[in-house]
Structure formats: C-alpha cells, structure tokens
N, C-alpha and C positions, 0 to 999 in steps of 0.2 A: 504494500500500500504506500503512494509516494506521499509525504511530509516535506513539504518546501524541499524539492530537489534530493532528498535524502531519505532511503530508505533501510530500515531495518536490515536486510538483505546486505546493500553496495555499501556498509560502512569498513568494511574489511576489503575492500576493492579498492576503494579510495585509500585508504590506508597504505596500498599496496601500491600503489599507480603513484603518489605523494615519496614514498620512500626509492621508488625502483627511478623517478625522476633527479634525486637528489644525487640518488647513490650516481649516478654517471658523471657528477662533477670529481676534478681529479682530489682535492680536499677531502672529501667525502668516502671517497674507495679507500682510506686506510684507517678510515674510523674506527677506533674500539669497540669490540661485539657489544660489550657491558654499554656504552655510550649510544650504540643503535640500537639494544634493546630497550635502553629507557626511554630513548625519543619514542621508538614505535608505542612504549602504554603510554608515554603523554598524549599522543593525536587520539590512541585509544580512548581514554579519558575525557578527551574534548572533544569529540567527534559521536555525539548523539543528537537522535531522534526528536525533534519536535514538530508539535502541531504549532506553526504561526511565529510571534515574536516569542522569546525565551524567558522574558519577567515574567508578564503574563501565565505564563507555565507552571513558574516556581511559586506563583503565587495559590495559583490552582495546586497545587503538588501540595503545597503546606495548607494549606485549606481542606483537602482532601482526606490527609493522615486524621485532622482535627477532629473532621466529619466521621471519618471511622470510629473513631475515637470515644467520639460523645456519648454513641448510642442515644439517639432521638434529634429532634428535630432542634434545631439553637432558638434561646429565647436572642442573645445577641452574640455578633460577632465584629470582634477589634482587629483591622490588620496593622500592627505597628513596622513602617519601611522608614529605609535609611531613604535618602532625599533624592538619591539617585534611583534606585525602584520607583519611587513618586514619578519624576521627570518622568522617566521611560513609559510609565504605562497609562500615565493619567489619560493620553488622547489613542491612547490605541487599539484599535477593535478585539474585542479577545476571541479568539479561534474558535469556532463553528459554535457560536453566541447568537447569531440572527443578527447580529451588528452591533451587541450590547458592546461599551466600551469600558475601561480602568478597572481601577483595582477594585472596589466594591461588585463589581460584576464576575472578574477571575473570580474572585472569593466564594462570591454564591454559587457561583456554579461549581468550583471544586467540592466543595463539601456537599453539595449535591449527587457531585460525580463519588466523592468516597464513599458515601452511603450506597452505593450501590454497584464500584465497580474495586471492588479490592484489591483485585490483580495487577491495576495499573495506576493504582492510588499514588505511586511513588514517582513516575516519573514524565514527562513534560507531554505526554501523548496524554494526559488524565481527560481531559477535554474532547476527544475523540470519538467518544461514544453518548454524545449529551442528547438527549431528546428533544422533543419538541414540549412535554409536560413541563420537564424539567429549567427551560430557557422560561415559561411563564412563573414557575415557582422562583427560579429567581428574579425574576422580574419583582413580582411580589414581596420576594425579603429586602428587596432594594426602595420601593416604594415606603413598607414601615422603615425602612432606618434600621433595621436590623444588621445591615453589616456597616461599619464606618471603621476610613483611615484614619490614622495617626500617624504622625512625621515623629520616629527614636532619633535622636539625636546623639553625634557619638558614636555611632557606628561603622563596621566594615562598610562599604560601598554597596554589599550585597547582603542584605539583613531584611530580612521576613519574620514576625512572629505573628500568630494566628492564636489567640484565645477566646473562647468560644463556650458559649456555657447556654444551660436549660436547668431549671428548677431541681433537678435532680444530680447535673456534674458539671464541673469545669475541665476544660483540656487546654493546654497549652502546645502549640508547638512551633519551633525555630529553625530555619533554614537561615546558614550562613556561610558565605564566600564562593560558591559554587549552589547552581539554580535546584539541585536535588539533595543537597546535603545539610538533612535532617541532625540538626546537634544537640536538640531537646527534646523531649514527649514528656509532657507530665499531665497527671489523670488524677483530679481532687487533691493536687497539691505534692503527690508521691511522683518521684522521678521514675521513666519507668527505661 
C-alpha cells in the first residue's frame, strides 16, 4: 500500500539503492564494515512509513497509546507540544481526516484510532484505517473542547505528551525526540 512514495515493502530497496550509490564513490569503498553497518541501521531507523506529514502522526501515535490506555471514552484530553510541533501542525491537514486540520484533530482521531486499532497504535500509519463514524466523532470531541493544546515550554524540539482522563482513569503518555518514541505511559499515576 503506497504512503507518500514509501512503502512498507521498498524501505529495504531504498536502503539498498542509497548504500550501493554511495559505496561506488572511491572514499567510500574502504569504509569500515563496523562504520557501514551502523550507517545502514541509521537510514534503517529513519527510513519509515507514514501516512501524510510526520507530527501529525506522532501526535496520533501518542494519542493513540493514551486511547488504548484509558479504557473508555475521555471526558478530556491535553496535548502539551514543544513550539515546534505547534508551528508544524497547527495549518496542516491530518491524513485521511476528510480535511480536518492541527493538533486537536490528530488527537481525536488517534485515540479514536487506538480504541480500536491496537496493532498499529504505535506507529505513524495509526491514521490509516479511520472511518467515516469515527472522522464525525471527532469532529464532535472537537466541537465540546474536549481535546485542547498546550505550548510545554523547555522542551526537546520534539515533545508530545497526551493526558487524557474519564471519570474513572487518567493516562498519560510522552513521545520524545523521534515521532514514535514513546518514553512515558502512566495509568492512574503508576509508571507502567
């Protein structure tokens, strides 16, 4: 299934077509295995799958985990971004949204998507599978105010936290410096 030019499939293609281009410069052909193994996991590393822009994503990602998390429906939900998250997603359309835009919209819909799609709760495709029910239920949590930004100040460049509560739990959860990596989950206060 193609995602903005990049597929699940060709990321190990590219990988290879990136390296096999490099290695033919003459610098390059006596490079240390140990030195071209670690370039090859860095592209590994960098080199994923998204549906659309990649804040957006992470912001669904960590919305997502929250929404697994909760068990039940959020009475509200906080996304608190470093200023650069902000910038980046405030005017941008979030992927297969029906045109819904920013971060209170990622949001809804991720936790939306986690409540129902657990497989891929973790990584920038969460968006992938949203409904058409689901694009009017967030519509609706966005109309009550149920989800709102917050500007963390002080932060890495790349900072998401998603806390999220219903009369019954609160869940917190952090993604920091890369758009899938999850560095907190707490569930009624206990780190888990």
């Amino acid at each position: 299934k193609k995602k903005d030019g990049l597929t699940q499939n060709n990321i190990s293609d590219i990988i290879s077509n990136i390296i096999r281009r490099i290695s033919t410069r003459t610098e390059v052909r006596f490079m240390d295995k140990k030195l071209y193994e670690e370039f090859k996991e860095i592209l590994r590393s960098e080199l994923v799958p998204a549906l659309g822009c990649t804040e957006p994503g992470a912001i669904a990602c960590a919305a997502a985990e929250a929404g697994k998390l909760l068990k039940g429906e959020p009475d509200s939900v906080e996304i608190w971004c470093s200023g650069n998250i902000i910038k980046n997603v405030k005017g941008v359309t979030v992927p297969n949204s029906g045109g819904m835009r920013g971060i209170e919209a990622a949001a809804a819909l991720g936790i939306l998507a986690g409540q129902s799609d657990t497989e891929k709760s973790k990584d920038l495709e969460i968006l992938s599978s949203i409904t058409q029910s689901q694009i009017a239920e967030a519509k609706e949590m966005i109309e009550k105010d149920i989800c709102v930004c917050r500007l963390k100040e002080d932060t890495p460049n790349l900072y998401i936290k998603v806390i999220a509560k219903n009369k019954d739990h609160e869940v917190q959860v952090t993604v920091e410096e890369s758009h899938t990596n999850i560095v907190s989950r707490v569930v009624d206060g206990r780190e888990l």
